[in-house]
Each structure stands twice: as C-alpha cells, then as structure tokens.
C-alpha positions as CSV (number, residue, x, y, z in Angstrom):
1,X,190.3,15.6,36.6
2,X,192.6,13.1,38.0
3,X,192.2,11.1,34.7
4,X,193.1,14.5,32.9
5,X,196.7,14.7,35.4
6,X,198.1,11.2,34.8
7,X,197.5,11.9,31.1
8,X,199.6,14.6,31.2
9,X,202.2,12.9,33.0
10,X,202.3,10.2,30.8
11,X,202.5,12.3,27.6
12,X,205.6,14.6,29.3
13,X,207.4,11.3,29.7
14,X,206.7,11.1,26.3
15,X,204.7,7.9,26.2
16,X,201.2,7.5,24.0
17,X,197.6,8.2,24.8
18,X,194.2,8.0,23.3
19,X,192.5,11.1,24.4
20,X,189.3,12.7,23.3
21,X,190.1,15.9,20.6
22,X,188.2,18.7,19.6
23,X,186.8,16.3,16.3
24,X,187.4,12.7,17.4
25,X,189.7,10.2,19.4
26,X,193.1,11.5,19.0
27,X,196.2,8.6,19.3
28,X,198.8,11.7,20.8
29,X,202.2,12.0,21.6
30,X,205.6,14.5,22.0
31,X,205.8,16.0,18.9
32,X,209.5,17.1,19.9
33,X,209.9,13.3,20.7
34,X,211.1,11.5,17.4
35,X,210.6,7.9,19.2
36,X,207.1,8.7,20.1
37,X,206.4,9.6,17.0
38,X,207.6,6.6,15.5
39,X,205.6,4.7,17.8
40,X,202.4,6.2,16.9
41,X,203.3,5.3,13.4
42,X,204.0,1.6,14.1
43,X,200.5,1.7,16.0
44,X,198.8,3.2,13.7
45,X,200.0,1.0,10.7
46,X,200.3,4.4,9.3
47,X,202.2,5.3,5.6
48,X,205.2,6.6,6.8
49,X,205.4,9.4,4.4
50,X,201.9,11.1,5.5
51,X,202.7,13.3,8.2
52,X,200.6,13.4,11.5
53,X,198.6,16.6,12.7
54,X,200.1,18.8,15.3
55,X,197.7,20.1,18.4
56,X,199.2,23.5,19.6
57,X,197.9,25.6,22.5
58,X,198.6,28.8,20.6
59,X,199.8,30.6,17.4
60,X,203.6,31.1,18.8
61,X,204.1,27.6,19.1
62,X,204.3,27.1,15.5
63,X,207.6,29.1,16.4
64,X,209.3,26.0,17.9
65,X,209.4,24.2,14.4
66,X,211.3,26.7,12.9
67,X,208.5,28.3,11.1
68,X,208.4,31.6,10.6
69,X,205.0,32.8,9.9
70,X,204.2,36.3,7.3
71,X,201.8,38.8,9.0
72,X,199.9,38.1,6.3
73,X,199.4,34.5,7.3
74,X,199.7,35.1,10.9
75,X,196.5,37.3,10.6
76,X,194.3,34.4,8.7
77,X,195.2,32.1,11.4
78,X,194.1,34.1,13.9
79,X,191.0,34.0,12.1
80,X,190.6,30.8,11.5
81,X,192.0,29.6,15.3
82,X,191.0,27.9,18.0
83,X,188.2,25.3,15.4
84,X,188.5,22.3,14.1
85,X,190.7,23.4,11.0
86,X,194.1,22.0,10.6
87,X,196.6,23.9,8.8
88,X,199.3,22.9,6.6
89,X,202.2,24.9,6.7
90,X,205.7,25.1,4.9
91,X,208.3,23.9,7.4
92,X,211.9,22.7,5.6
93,X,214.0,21.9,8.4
94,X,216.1,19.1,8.5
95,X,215.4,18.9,12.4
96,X,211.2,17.8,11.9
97,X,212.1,15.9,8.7
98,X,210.7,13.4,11.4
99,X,207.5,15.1,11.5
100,X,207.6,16.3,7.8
101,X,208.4,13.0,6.3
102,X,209.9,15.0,3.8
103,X,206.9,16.8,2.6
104,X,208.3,20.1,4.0
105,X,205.3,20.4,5.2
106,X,203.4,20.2,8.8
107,X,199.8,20.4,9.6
108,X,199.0,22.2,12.9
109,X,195.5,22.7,14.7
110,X,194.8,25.0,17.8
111,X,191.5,23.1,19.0
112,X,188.4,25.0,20.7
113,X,188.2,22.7,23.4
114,X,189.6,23.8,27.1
115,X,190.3,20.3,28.2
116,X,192.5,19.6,25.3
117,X,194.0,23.0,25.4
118,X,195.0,22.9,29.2
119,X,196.6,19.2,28.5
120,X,198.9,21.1,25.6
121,X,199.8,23.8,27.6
122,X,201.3,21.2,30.1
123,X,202.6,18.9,27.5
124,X,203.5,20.7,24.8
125,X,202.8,20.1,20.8
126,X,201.2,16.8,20.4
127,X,201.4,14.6,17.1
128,X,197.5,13.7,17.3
129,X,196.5,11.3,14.4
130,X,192.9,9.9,14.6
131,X,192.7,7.0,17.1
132,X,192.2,3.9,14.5
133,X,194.4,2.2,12.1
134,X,194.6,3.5,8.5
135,X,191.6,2.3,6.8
136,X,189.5,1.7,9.7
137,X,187.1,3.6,10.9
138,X,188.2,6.8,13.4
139,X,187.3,5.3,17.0
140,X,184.2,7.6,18.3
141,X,184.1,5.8,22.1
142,X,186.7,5.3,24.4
143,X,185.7,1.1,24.0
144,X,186.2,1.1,20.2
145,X,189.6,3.0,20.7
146,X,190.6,0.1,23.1
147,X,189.4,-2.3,20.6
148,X,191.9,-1.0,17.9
149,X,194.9,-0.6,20.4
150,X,194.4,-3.0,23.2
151,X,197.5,-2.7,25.7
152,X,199.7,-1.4,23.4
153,X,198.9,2.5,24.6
154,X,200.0,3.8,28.0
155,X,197.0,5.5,28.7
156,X,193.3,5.9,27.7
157,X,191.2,9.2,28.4
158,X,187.2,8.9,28.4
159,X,185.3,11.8,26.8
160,X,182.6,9.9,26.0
161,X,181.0,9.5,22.4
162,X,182.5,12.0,20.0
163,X,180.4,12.2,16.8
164,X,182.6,14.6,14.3
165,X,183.7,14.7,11.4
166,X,187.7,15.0,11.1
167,X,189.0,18.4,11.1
168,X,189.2,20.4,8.1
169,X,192.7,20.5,6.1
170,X,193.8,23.5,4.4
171,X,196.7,24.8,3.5
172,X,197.9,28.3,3.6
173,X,200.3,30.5,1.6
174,X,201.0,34.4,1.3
175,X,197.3,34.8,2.8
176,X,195.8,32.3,0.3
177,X,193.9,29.3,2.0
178,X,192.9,26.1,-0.1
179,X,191.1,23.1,1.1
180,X,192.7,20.0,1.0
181,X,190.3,17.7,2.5
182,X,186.5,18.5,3.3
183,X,185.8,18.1,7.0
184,X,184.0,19.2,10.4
185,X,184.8,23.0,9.2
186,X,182.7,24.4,6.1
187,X,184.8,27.0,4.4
C-alpha cells in the first residue's frame, strides 16, 4: 500500500503516473489540471484533438464539469456503472475545452476496481489514456509501460500483467446508448 500512497501524492501535486486500470495500464493525471493534461499529451504523442478518458469515483463527479445529467440518463449510468464502459457525454463549456478539445464532448468511466477507486477518491478525476504511445501497442506490464516512457513519468504503479481489452465507448443521449468502439464490455 505504500506504493498506492506516494501515487496519490504525486497525482494531487498534479504530476503523471502509470498505474494499473480496471482494463489496462492507464498514463493518469489531474483532470482539473490543464498542464497535466498537456503533458500526458506530449507523452503520449497523442492527436491533440481526441480527448482522453476521465476515471471518476462516482456518478456526481460528472457534476464538476458542468454537466448536468437528465434522470433519464442518470438512471442508465447507474446501470451501466462501476465496469469497464466509458461514457461519452455532452459537455460545452468553455472551461474543459482543455479536456474537450472542442468536441463538446468527454468520456467518463467509474471503474469496478477498489484500488483504483480509493486512488480517485483521494485524487480526484483523472485523465487516464492507455499507457503507450498512439499506435503502439497498450503496455500490459509495468516493464513494457517503462519501456515506452522511461524517466519521463513521475511515478510507476505495479499491478502486475493486465490482459484486457480497452474499455467499451459508448455514448449516451436522452436514454439512448450507442457503441462507439467495441471493447472489454459486450453490449
């Protein structure tokens, strides 16, 4: 557990970490931290106009990026919550265009794992992108995750081999859920 603590110091003082996520190795940061998140872009080599996942420990974070959610939606989340099923939501403000990448759009995921839950719950949102640079491979072991990012993270979390697939992307709307991308999740 010590591991688990200077992870979660690290990621309040909004620095970078490759930790083990409910699918694979997650590259996570501050979500509320624009500089982090630009970091985990540079890292990743990612297109900066795909937005990254959002971890949240629970549906009223989704609150604190000015989204306000329909019962109607509110009620399929809960159904579909805590899995490994990201969720694409409408969000239009100009405060996450960040985070948006002017999509008006963000992905969020509540993940059945209580490791990864207890580290949001002390840290907050995370932007968690899969721990590899675009095109390669997602990093499954702690040793490939190193191999793609060397130094150049402040911290590296061991959960061992994680075998996967990536989390399922849908998007929701007025109730109505449509896959986006095929993933751990059958639907």
């Amino acid at each position: 557990m010590k591991d688990v603590y200077e992870t979660i110091d690290i990621l309040r003082n909004n620095g970078v970490a490759i930790i083990p996520t409910d699918t694979l190795y997650g590259i996570v940061g501050n979500a509320f931290n624009q500089e982090t998140v630009e970091r985990i872009y540079r890292l990743r080599k990612r297109d900066l106009n795909k937005p990254l996942i959002i971890l949240i420990k629970d549906i009223t974070d989704i609150h604190k990026f000015d989204i306000r959610l329909k019962d109607t939606d509110a009620h399929v989340l809960n159904k579909l919550w805590p899995n490994k099923i990201s969720v694409v939501l409408e969000c239009t403000s100009s405060d996450f265009t960040y985070l948006h990448r002017g999509t008006n759009s963000l992905a969020f995921r509540i993940p059945n794992n209580e490791i990864l839950l207890h580290i949001i719950s002390k840290t907050g949102p995370l932007v968690a992108p899969s721990a590899n640079s675009q095109g390669e491979p997602p990093a499954t072991t702690i040793q490939r995750a190193r191999k793609y990012f060397s130094n150049n993270v402040d911290s590296y979390l061991d959960g061992g081999i994680l075998s996967s697939k990536p989390s399922t992307v849908v998007s929701l709307r007025n109730g109505e859920v449509r896959i986006i991308r095929k993933g751990a999740v059958i639907l």
